[in-house]
DSSP file (Angstrom, degrees, kcal/mol; ACC not computed):
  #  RESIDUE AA STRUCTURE BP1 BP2  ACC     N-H-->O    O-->H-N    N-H-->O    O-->H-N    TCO  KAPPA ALPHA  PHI   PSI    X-CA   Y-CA   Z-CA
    1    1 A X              0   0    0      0, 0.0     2,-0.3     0, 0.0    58,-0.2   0.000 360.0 360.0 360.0 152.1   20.4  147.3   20.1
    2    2 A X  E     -A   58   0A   0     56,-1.6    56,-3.2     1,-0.0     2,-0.1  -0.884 360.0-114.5-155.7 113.9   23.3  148.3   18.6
    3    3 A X  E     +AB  57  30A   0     27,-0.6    27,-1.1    -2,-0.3     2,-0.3  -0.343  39.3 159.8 -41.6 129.1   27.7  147.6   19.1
    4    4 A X  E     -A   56   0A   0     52,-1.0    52,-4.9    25,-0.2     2,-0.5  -0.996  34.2-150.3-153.1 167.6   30.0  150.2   20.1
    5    5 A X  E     -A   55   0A   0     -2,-0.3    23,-2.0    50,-0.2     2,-0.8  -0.980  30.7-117.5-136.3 129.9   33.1  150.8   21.5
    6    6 A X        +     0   0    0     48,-2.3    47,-2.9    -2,-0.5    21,-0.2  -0.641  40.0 160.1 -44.4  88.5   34.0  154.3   23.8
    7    7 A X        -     0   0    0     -2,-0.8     2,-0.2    19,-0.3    20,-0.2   0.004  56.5 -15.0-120.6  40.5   36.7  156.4   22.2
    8    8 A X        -     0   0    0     18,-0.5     2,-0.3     2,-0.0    45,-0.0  -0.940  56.2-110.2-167.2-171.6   36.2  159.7   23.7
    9    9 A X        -     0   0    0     -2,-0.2     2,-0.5    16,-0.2    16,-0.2  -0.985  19.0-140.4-152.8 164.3   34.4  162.0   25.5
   10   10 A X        -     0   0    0     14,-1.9     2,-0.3    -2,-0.3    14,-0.1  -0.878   2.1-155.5-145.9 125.5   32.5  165.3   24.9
   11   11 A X        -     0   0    0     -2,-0.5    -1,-0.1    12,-0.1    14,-0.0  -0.270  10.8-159.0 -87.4  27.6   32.2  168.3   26.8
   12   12 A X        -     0   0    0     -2,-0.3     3,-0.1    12,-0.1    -1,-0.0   0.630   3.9-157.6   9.3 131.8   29.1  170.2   26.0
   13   13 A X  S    S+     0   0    0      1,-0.0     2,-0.3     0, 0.0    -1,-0.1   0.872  91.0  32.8 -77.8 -38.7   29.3  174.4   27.0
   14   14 A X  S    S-     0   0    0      2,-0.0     2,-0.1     6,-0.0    -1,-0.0  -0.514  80.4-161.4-116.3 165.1   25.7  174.4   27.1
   15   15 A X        -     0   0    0     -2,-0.3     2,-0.7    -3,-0.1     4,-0.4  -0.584  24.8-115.8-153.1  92.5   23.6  171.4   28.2
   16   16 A X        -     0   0    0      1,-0.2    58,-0.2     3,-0.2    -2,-0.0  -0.327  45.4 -83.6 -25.9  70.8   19.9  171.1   27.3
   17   17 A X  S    S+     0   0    0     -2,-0.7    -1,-0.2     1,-0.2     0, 0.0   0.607 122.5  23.5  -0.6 116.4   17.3  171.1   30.1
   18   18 A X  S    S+     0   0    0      2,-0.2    52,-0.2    -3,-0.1    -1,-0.2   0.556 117.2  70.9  66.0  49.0   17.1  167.4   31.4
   19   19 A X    >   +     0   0    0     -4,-0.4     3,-0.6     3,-0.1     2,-0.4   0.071  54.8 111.8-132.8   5.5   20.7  166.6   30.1
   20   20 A X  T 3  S+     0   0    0     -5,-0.2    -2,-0.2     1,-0.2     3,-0.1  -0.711  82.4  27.3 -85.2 148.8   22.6  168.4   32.2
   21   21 A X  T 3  S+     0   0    0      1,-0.5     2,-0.5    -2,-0.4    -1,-0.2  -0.007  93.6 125.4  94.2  -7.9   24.9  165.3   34.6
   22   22 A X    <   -     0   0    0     -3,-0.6    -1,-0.5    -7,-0.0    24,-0.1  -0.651  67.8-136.8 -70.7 121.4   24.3  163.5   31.6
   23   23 A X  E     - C   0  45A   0     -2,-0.5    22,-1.6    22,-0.5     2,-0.3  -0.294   9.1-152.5 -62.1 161.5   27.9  162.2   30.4
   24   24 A X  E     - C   0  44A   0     20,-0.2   -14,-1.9   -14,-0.1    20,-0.2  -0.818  17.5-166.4-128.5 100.1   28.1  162.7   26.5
   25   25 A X  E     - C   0  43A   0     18,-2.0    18,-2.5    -2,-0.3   -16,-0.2  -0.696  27.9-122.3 -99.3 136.6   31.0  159.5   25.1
   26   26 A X  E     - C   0  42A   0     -2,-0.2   -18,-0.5    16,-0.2   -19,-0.3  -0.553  43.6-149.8 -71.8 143.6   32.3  159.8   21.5
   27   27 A X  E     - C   0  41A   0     14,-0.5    14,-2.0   -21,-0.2     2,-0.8  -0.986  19.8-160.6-129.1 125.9   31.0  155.9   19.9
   28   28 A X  E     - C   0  40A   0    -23,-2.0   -23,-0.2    -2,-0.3    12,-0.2  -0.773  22.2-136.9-125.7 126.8   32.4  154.1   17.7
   29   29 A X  E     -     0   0A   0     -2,-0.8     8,-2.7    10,-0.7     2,-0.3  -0.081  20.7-152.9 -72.3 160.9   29.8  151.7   16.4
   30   30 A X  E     -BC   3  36A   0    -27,-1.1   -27,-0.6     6,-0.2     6,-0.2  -0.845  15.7-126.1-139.2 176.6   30.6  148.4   15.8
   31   31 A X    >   -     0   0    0      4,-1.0     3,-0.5    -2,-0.3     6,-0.1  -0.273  54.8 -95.2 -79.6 177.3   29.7  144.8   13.4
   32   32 A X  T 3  S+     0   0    0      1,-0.2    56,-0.2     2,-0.1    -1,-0.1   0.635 130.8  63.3 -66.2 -13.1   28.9  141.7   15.5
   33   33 A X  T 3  S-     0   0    0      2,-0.1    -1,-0.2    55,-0.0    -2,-0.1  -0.273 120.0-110.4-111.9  47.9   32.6  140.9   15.0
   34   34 A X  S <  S+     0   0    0     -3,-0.5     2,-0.4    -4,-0.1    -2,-0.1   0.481  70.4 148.9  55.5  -0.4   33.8  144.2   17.0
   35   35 A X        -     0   0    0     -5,-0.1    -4,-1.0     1,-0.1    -1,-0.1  -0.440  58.4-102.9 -87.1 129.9   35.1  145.7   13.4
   36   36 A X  E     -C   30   0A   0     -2,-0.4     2,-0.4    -6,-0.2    -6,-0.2  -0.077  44.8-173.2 -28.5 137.2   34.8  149.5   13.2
   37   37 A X  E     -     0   0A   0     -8,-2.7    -1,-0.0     2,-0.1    -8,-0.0  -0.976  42.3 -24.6-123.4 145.5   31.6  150.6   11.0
   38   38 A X  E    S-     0   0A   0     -2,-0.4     2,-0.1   -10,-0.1     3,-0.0   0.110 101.1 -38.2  11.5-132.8   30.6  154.3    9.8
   39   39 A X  E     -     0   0A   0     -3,-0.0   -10,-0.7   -11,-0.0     2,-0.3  -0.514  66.9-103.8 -97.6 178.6   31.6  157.4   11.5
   40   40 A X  E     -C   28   0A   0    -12,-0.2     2,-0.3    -2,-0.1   -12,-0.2  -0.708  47.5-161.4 -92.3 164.6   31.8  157.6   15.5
   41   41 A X  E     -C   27   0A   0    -14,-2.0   -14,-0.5    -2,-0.3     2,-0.1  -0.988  21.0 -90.5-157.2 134.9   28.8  159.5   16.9
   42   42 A X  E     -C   26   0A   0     -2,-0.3     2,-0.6   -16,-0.2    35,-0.6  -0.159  40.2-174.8  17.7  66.5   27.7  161.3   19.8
   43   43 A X  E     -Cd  25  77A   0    -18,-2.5   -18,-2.0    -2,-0.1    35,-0.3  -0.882  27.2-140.2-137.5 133.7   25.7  159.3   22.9
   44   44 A X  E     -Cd  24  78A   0     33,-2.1    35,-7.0    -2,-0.6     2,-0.7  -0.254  35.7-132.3 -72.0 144.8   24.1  160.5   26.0
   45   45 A X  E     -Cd  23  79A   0    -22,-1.6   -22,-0.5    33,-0.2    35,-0.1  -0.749  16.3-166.6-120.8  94.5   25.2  157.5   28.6
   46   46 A X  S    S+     0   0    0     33,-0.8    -1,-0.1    -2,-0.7    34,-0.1   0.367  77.4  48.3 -47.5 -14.2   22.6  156.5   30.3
   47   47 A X  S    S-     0   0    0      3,-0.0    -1,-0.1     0, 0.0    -2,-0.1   0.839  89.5-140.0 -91.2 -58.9   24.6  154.2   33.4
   48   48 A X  S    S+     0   0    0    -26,-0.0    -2,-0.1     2,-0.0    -3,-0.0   0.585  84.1  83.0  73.7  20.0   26.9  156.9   34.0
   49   49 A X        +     0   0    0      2,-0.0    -3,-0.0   -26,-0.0    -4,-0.0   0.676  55.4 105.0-135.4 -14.2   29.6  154.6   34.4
   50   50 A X        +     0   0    0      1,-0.1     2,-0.2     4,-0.0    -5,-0.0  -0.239  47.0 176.3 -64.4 142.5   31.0  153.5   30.6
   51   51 A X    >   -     0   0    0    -45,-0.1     3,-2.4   -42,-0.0     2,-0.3  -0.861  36.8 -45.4-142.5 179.9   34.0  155.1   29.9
   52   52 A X  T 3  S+     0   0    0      1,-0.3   -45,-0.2    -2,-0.2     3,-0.1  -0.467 126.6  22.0 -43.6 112.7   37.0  155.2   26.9
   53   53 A X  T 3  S+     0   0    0    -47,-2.9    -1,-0.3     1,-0.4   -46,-0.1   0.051  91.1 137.3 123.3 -11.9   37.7  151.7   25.9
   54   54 A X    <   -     0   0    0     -3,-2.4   -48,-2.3   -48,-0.1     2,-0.7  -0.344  57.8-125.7 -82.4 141.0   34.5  150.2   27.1
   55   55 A X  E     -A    5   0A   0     28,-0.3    28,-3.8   -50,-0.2   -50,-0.2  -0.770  45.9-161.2 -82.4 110.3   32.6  147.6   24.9
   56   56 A X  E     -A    4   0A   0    -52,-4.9   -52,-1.0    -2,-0.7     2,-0.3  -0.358  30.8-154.0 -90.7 169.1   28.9  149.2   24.5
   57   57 A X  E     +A    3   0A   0    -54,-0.2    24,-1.8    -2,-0.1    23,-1.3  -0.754  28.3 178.8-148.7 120.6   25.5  148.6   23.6
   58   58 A X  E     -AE   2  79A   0    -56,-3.2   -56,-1.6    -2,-0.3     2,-0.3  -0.734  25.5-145.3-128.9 163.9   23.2  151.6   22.3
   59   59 A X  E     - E   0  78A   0     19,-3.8    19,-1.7    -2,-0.2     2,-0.3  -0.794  19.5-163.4 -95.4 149.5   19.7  152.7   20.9
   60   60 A X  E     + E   0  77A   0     -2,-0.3    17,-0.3    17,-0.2     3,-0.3  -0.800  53.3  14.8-107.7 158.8   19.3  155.4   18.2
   61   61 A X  S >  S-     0   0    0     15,-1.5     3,-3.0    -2,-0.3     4,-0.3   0.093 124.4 -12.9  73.6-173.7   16.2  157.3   17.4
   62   62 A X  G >> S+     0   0    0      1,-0.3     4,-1.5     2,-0.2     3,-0.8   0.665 131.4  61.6 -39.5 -53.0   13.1  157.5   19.5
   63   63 A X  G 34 S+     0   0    0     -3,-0.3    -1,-0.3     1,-0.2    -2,-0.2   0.472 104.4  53.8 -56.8 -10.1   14.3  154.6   21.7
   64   64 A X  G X> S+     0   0    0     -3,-3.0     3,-1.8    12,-0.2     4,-1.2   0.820 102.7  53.0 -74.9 -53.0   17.3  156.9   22.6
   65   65 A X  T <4 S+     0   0    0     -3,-0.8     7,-1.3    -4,-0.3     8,-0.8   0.776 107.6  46.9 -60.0 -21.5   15.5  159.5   23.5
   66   66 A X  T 3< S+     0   0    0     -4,-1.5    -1,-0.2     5,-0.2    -3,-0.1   0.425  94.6  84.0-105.1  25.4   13.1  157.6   26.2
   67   67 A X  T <4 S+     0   0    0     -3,-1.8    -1,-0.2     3,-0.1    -2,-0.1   0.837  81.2  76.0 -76.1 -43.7   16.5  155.7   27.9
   68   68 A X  S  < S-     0   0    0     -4,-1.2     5,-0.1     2,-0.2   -22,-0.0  -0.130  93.4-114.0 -92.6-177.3   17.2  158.6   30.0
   69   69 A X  S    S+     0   0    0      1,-0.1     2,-0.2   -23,-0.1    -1,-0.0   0.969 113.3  51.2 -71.0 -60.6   15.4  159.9   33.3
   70   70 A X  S >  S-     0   0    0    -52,-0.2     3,-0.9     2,-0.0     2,-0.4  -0.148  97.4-143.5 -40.5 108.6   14.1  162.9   31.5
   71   71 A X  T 3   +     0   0    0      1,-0.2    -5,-0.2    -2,-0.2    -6,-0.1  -0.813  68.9  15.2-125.7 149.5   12.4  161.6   28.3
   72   72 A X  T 3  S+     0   0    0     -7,-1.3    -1,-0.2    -2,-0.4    -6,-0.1   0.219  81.5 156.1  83.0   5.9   12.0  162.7   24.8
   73   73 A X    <   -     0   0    0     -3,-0.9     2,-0.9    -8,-0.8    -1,-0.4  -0.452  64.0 -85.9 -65.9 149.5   15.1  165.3   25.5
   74   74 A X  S    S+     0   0    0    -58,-0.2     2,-0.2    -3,-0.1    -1,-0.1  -0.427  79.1 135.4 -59.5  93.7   16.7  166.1   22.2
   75   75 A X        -     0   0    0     -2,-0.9    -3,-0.1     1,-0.1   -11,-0.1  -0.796  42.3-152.3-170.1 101.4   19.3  163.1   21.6
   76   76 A X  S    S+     0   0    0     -2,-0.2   -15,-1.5     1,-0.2     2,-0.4   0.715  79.2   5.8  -9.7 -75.4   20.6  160.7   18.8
   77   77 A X  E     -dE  43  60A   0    -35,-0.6   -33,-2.1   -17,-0.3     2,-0.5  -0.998  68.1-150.6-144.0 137.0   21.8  157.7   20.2
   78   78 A X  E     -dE  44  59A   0    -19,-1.7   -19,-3.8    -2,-0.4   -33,-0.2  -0.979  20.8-124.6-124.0 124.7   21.9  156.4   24.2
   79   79 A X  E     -dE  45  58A   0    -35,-7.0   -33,-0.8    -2,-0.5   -21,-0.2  -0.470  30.3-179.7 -66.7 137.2   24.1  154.4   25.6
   80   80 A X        -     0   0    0    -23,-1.3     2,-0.3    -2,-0.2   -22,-0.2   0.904  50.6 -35.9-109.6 -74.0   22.3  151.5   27.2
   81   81 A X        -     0   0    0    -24,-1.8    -1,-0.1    -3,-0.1   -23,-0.0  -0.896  55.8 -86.6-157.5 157.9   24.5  149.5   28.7
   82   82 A X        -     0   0    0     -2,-0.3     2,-0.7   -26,-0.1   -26,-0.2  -0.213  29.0-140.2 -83.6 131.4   28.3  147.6   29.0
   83   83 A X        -     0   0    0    -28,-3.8   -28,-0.3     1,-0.1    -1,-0.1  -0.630  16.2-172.7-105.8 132.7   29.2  144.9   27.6
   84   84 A X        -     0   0    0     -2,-0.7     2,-0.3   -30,-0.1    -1,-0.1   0.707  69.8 -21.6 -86.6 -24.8   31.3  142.4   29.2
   85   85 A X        -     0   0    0    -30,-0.0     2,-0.2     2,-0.0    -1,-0.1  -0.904  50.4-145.0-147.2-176.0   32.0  139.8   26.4
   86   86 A X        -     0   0    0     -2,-0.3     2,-0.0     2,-0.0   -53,-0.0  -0.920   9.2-171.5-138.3 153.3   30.6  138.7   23.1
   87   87 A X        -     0   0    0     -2,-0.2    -2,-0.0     2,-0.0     0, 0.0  -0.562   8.8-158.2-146.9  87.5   30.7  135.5   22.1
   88   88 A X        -     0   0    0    -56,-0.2     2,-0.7     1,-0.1    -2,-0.0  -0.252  13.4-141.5 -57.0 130.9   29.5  134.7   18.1
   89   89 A X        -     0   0    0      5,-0.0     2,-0.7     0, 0.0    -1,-0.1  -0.823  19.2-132.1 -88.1 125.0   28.5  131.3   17.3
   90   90 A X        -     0   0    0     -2,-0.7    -2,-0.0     1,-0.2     0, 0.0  -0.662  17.0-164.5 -82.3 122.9   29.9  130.6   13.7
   91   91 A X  S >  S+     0   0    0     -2,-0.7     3,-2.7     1,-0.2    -1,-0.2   0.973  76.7  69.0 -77.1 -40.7   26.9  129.3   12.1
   92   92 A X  T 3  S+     0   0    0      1,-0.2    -1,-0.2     2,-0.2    -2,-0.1   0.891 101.6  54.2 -53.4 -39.5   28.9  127.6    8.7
   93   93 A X  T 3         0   0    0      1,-0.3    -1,-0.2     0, 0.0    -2,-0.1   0.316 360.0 360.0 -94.1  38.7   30.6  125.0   11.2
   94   94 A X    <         0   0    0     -3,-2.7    -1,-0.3    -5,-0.1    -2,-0.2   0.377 360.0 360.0 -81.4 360.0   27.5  123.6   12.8
């Protein structure tokens, strides 16, 4: 699974048979220490409750596609679910 943080949303004209009600949230993925990483991308949200600002956690590639009720619809990355903290153990001061 995969970091992200909610900094949009996207408003599809058309919506692709067993994705329409699916929200679609702008991502921007992120390291284990919350810092922005590549470009933001695209993700069907599978709770239907994540919104802008929310700390995420998503799938990419096949494992996107079989998140939602409808499976194998055409779709990048799926939001999985929200995350309420992180908390990294620094391994160099054990």
């Amino acid at each position: 699974m995969l970091l992200g943080k909610v900094i949009g949303t996207v408003t599809p004209c058309v919506a692709y048979e067993g994705l329409e009600g699916v929200p679609m949230l702008l991502v921007q993925p992120l390291s284990k220490n919350q810092e922005a990483i590549g470009k933001p991308l695209v993700a069907a949200d599978s709770t239907r409750m994540a919104g802008p600002g929310e700390l995420i956690y998503y799938e990419g590639g096949r494992e996107a596609a079989m998140a939602l009720e409808t499976v194998f619809v055409p779709v990048d990355a799926t939001i999985i679910g929200i995350v309420d903290d992180v908390t990294l153990i620094d391994a160099e001061a054990e």
